[in-house]
C-alpha positions in Angstrom: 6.6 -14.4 -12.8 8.5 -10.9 -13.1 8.4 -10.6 -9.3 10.0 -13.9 -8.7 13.3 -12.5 -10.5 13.9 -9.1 -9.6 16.6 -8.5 -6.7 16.6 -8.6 -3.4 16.8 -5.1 -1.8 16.9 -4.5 1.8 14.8 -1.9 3.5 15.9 -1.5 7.4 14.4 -4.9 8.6 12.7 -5.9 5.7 13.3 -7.4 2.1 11.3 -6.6 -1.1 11.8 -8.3 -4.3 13.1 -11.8 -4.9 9.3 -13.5 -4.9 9.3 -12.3 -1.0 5.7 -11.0 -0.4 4.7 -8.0 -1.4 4.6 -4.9 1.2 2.8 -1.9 1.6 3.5 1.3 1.8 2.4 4.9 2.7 3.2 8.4 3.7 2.5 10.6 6.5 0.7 13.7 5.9 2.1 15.1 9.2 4.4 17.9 9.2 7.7 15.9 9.6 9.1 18.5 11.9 6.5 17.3 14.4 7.8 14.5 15.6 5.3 13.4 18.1 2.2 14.0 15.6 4.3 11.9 13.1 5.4 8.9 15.5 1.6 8.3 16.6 0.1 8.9 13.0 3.0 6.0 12.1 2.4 4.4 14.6 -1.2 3.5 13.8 -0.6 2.8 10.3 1.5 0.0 11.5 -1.3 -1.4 13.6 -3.8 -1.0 10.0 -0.8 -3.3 8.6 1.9 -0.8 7.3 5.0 -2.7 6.3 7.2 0.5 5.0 6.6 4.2 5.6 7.6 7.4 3.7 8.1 10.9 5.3 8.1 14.2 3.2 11.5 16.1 4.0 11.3 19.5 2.5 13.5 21.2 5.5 16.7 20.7 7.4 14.7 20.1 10.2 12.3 17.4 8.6 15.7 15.7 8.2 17.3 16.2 11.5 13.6 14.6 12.6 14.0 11.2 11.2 16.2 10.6 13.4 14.3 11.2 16.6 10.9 9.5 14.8 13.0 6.2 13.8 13.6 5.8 17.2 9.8 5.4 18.2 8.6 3.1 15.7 9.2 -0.4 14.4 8.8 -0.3 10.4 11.6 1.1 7.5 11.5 4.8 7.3 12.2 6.3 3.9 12.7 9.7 3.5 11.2 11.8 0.4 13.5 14.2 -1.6 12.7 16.7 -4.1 15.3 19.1 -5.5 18.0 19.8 -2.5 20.4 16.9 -2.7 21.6 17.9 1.3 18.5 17.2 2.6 19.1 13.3 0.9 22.1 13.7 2.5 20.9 14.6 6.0 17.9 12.4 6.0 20.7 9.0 5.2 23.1 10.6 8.1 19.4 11.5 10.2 19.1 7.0 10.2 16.5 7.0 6.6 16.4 2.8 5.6 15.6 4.5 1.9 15.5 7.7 -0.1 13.1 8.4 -3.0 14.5 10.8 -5.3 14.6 11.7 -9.1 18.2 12.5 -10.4 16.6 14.6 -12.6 15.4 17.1 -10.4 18.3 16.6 -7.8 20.8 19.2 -10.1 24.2 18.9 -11.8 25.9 15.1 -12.0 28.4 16.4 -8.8 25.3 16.7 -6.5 23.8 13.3 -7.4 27.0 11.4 -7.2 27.2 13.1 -3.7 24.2 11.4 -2.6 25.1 8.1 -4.4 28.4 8.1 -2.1 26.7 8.6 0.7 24.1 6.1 -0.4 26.9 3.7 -1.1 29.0 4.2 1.7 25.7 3.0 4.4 24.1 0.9 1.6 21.0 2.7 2.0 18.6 1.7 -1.4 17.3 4.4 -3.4 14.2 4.7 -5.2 14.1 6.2 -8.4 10.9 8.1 -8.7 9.5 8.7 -11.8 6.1 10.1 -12.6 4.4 11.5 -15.7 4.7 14.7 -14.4 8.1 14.6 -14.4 9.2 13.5 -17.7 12.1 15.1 -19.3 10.9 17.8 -22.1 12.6 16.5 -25.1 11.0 13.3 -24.3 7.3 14.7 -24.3 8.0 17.0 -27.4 9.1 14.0 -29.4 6.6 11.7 -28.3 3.8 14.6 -28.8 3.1 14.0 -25.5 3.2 12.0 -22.4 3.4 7.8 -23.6 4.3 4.6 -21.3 7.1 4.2 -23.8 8.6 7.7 -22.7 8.0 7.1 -18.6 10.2 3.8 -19.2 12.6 5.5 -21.2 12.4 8.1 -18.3 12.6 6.0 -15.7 16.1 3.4 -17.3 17.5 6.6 -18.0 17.4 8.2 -14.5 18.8 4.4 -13.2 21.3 4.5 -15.6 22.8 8.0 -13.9 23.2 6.0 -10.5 24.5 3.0 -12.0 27.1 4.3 -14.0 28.2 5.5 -11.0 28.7 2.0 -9.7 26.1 1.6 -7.7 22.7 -0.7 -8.4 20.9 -0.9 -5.0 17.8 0.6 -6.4 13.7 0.4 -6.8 12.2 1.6 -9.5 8.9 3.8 -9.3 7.1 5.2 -12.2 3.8 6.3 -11.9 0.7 8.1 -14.1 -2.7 9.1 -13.1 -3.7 7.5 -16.4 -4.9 3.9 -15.1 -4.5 1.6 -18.9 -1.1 4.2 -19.0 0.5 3.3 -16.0 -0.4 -0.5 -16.5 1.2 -0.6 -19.8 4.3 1.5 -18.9 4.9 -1.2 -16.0 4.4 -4.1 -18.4 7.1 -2.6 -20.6 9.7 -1.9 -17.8 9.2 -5.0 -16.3 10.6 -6.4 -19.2 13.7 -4.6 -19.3 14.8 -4.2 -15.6 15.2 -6.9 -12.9 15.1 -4.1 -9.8 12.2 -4.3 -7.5 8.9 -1.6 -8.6 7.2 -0.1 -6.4 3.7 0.2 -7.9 0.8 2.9 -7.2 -1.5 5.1 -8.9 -0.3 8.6 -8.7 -2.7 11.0 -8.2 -5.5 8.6 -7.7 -7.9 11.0 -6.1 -10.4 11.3 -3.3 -12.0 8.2 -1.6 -14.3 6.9 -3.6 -12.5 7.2 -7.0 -8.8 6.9 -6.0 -9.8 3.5 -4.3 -11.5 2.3 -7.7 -8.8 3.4 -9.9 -5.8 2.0 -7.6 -8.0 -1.3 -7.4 -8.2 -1.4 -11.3 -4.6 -0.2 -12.1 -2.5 -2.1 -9.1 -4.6 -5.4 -10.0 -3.7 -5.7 -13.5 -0.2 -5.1 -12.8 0.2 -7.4 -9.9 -1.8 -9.9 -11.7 0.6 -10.1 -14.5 3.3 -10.8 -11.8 4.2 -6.8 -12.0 5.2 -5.3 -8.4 7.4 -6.1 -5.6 6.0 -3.1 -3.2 2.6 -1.4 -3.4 1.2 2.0 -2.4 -2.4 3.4 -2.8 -2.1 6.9 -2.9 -5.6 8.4 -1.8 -6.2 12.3 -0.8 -7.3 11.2 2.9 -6.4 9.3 6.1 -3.1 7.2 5.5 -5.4 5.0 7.6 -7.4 3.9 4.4 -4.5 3.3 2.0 -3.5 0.5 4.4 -6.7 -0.5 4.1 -7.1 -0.5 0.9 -3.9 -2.3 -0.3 -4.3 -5.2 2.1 -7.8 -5.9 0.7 -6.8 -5.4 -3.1 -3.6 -7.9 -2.1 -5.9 -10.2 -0.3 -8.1 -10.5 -3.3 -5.3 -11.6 -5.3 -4.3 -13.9 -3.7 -1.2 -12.0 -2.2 -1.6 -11.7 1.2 -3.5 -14.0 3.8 -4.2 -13.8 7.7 -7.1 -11.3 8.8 -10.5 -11.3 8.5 -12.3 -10.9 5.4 -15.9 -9.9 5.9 -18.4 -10.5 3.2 -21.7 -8.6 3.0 -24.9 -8.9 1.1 -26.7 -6.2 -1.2 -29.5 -4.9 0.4 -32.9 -5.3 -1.2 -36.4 -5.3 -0.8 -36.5 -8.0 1.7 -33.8 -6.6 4.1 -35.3 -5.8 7.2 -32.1 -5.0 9.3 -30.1 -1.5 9.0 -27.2 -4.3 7.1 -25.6 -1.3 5.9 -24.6 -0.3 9.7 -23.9 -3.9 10.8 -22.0 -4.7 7.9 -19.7 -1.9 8.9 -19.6 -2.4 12.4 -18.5 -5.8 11.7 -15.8 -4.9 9.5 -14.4 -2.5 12.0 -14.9 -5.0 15.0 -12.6 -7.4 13.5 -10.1 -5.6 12.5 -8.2 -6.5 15.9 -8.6 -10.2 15.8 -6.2 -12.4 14.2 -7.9 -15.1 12.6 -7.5 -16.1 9.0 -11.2 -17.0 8.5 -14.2 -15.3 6.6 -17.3 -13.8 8.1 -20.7 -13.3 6.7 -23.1 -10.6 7.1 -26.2 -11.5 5.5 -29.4 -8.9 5.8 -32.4 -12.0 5.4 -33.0 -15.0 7.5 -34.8 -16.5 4.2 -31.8 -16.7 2.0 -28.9 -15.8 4.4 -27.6 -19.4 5.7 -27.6 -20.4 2.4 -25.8 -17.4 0.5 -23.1 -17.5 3.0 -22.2 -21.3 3.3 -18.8 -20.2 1.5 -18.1 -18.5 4.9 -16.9 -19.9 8.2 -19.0 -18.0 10.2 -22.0 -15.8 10.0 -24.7 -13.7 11.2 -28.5 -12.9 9.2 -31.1 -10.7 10.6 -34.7 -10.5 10.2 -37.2 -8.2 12.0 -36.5 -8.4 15.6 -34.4 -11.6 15.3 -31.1 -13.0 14.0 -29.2 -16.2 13.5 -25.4 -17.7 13.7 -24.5 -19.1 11.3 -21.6 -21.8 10.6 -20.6 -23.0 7.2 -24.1 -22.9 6.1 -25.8 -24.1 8.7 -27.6 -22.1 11.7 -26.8 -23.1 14.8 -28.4 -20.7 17.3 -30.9 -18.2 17.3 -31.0 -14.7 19.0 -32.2 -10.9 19.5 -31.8 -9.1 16.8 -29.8 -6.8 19.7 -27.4 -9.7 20.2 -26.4 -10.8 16.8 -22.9 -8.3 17.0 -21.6 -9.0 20.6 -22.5 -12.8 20.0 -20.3 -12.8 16.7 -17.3 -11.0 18.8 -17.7 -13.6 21.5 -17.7 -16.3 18.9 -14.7 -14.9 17.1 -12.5 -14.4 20.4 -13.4 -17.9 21.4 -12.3 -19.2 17.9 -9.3 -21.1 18.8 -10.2 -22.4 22.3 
């Protein structure tokens, strides 16, 4: 697979690329200058399961910040750049693990090869960031537009600045809020580069449809072996692009460890509010560290049953409820007591 042969690169304490697992990312939407506001917000993201997180730095203070805010928390920091190559500058002196930049945008060949130095010198990894916004204009005019062929080009071409000036430790980013697009464009580069991607949706959208889209697009790349570190950019909480790319990388297979709770469609003969328990389930166990899966089934007819795939579960009816293990009920209850009698359970688990 594609992942298994990029390089290694290092980020602070961690290592993407190589076949190691892949990580996920995200980015504060605090004001950088804020130190405090940004610590906690990073803070929980780690707890949600953030392996490496990004910080805007659009000022000189932003980038004197980093260095205060790397002190109070445990993950990589990287440090976003557009356009002023001293702020990359100050955010590598500031303590950044990684910078995201685009050459392009950074100015004359002098100002990127001052960054590269400085990059080289702490051997700090740069990601080249490439979107479909961003595309050089001689490549959209003779391409008639904006084609996964011309972000690749893009994107080897803006590598190919920093190499030739003898330095490789890089990730490669491109990105399109054209789902089949941005698929396509990392099948191609996948094929022609052996740095690390870093794989996300750009531009993905609200809740609802940037979660879709990002599930779509990032699991056809990483099914195909496509992605070394993963980002779902959604216009919300951080809190739920965590969330987000640990489920889609559970589905595939990529990560393991945590809960995963299974729920049934409601229908005519659900007689429980399953939408409510459903979700206070799934928020319940986010805390507990068991590799297992959980079942939340909404009728005591065909619940045990339907969730025999799971280790443990709970079915309500009117007024009462059942546990359930690996198909089998083994004690009935209260409707009242069917969520506090799952936490105990789950708690107990290992004892």
């Amino acid at each position: 697979m594609y992942r298994d042969h990029t390089k290694t690169v290092k980020i602070g304490d961690r290592v993407i690329g190589g076949g190691n697992p892949v990580l996920i990312q995200s980015m504060t939407n605090t004001k950088t200058e804020d130190v405090a506001a940004t610590v906690a917000q990073i803070q929980k993201l780690t707890k949600a399961g953030c392996d490496i997180i990004r910080c805007a730095v659009p000022t000189k203070e932003a980038a004197a910040a980093l260095g205060e805010i790397k002190k109070q928390i445990t993950i990589p920091l990287v440090a976003d750049i557009h356009f002023d190559y001293r702020l990359a500058i100050a955010a590598m002196e500031a303590g950044a693990d990684k910078i995201r930049i685009n050459p392009g945008n950074i100015g004359s060949e002098e100002r990127v090869r001052a960054v590269v130095e400085v990059a080289k010198e702490r051997n700090i990894p740069i990601r080249v960031g490439v979107n479909s916004g961003s595309l050089e204009k001689e490549i959209v005019a003779r391409d008639h537009g904006v084609t996964a062929e011309g972000i690749v080009e893009s994107a080897l071409h803006q590598c190919a600045i920093i190499e030739d000036m003898g330095y490789d430790n890089l990730v490669i980013s491109i990105k399109s809020s054209d789902v089949l697009m941005c698929a396509r464009a990392h099948e191609l580069l996948a094929q022609k580069t052996n740095h690390p991607l870093h794989v996300g949706i750009t531009e993905a959208g609200t809740l609802y449809s940037g979660n879709i889209k990002s599930a779509i697009g990032l699991g056809i790349i990483l099914y195909q072996g496509i992605g070394d570190t993963i980002r779902v950019s959604l216009t919300g909480d951080p809190l739920e692009e965590v969330r987000s790319a640990k489920m889609i990388l559970k589905t595939l297979g990529l990560r393991k460890g945590g809960i995963e709770v299974v729920s049934c469609p409601t229908c005519g003969r659900t007689q429980i509010d399953l939408i409510g328990l459903a979700n206070q389930v799934q928020e319940m166990v986010e805390d507990i560290p068991l590799d297992i899966k959980v079942a939340v089934m909404g009728c005591v007819v065909n619940g045990p049953g339907e969730a025999k795939e799971a280790d443990i579960g709970i079915a309500g009816g009117k007024g009462e409820g059942l546990l359930i293990k690996k198909g089998e009920v083994v004690r009935k209850m209260p409707e009242s007591e069917l969520l506090p009698t799952l936490r105990e359970e789950l708690l107990n688990w290992n004892k």
